[in-house]
C-alpha positions as a printed NumPy array, in Angstrom:
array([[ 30.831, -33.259,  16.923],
       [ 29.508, -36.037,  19.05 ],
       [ 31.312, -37.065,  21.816],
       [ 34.13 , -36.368,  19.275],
       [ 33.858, -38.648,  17.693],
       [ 33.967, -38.94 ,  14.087],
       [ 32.429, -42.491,  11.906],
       [ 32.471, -43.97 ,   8.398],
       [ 29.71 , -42.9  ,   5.937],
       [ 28.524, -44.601,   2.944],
       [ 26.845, -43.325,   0.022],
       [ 25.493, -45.318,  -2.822],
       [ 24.638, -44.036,  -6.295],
       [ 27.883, -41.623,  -5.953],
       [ 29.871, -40.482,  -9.247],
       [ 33.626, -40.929,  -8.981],
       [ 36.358, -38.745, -10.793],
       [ 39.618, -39.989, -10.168],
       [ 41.69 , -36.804, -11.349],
       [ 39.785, -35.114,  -8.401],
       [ 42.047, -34.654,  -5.624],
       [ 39.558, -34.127,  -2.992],
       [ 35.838, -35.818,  -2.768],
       [ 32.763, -33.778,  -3.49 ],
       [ 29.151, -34.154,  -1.834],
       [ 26.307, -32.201,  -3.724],
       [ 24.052, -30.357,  -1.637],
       [ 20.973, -31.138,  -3.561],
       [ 21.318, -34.952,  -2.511],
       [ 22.029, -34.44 ,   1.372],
       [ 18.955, -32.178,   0.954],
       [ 16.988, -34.758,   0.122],
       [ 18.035, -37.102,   2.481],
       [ 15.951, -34.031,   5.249],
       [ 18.865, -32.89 ,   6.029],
       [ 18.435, -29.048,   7.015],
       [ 22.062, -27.319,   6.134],
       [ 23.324, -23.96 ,   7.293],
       [ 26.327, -22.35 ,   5.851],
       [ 28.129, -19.722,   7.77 ],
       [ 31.206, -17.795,   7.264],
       [ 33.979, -20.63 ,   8.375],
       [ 31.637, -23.416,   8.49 ],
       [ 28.64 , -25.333,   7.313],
       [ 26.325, -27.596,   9.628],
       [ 23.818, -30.131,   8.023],
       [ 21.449, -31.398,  10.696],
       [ 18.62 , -34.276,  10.814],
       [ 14.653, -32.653,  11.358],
       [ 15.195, -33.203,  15.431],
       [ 18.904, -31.285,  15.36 ],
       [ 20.755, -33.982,  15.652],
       [ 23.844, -32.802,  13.757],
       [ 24.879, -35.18 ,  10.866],
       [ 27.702, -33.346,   8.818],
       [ 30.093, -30.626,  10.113],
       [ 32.749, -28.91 ,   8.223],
       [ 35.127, -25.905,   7.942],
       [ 36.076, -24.075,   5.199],
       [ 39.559, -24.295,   4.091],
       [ 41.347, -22.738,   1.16 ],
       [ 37.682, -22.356,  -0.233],
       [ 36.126, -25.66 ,  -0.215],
       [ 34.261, -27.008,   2.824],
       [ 36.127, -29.899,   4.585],
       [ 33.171, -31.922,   5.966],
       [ 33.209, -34.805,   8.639],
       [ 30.249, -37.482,   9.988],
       [ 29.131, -36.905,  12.775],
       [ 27.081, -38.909,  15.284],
       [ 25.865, -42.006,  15.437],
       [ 26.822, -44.741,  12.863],
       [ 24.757, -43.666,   9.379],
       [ 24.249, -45.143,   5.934],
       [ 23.256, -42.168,   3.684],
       [ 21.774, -43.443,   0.545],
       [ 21.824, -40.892,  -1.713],
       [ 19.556, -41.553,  -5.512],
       [ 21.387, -41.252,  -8.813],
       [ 17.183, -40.039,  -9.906]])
């Protein structure tokens, strides 16, 4: 994290499913944002092309629990 803190993130073109309990991002799409992501044991780490960091998370009960880190972002992700 930055400083600790942690920010809001936006993403546009998104598909919602309500009877989800929890919010999924799809790798594919931060990927093509340039964001380089590294998956370890207990955690994953998706970072910009200078290493600023941009997502961190931890895995818990098998799914990845992700925050924004950093400076203030807009991620537009395309629906293409």
């Amino acid at each position: 994290m930055t400083n600790g803190r942690i920010i809001d993130l936006t993403l546009y073109n998104i598909l919602h499913t309500p009877s989800f309990y929890s919010n999924f991002i799809s790798i594919p799409k931060i990927y093509s944002l340039g964001l380089a992501i590294i998956f370890s044991k207990n955690d994953i780490v998706a970072s910009f092309r200078d290493k600023r960091i941009a997502i961190y998370g931890v895995l818990y009960r098998g799914l990845y629990h992700v925050k924004i880190v950093g400076e203030p972002k807009v991620l537009i992700v395309s629906s293409a």
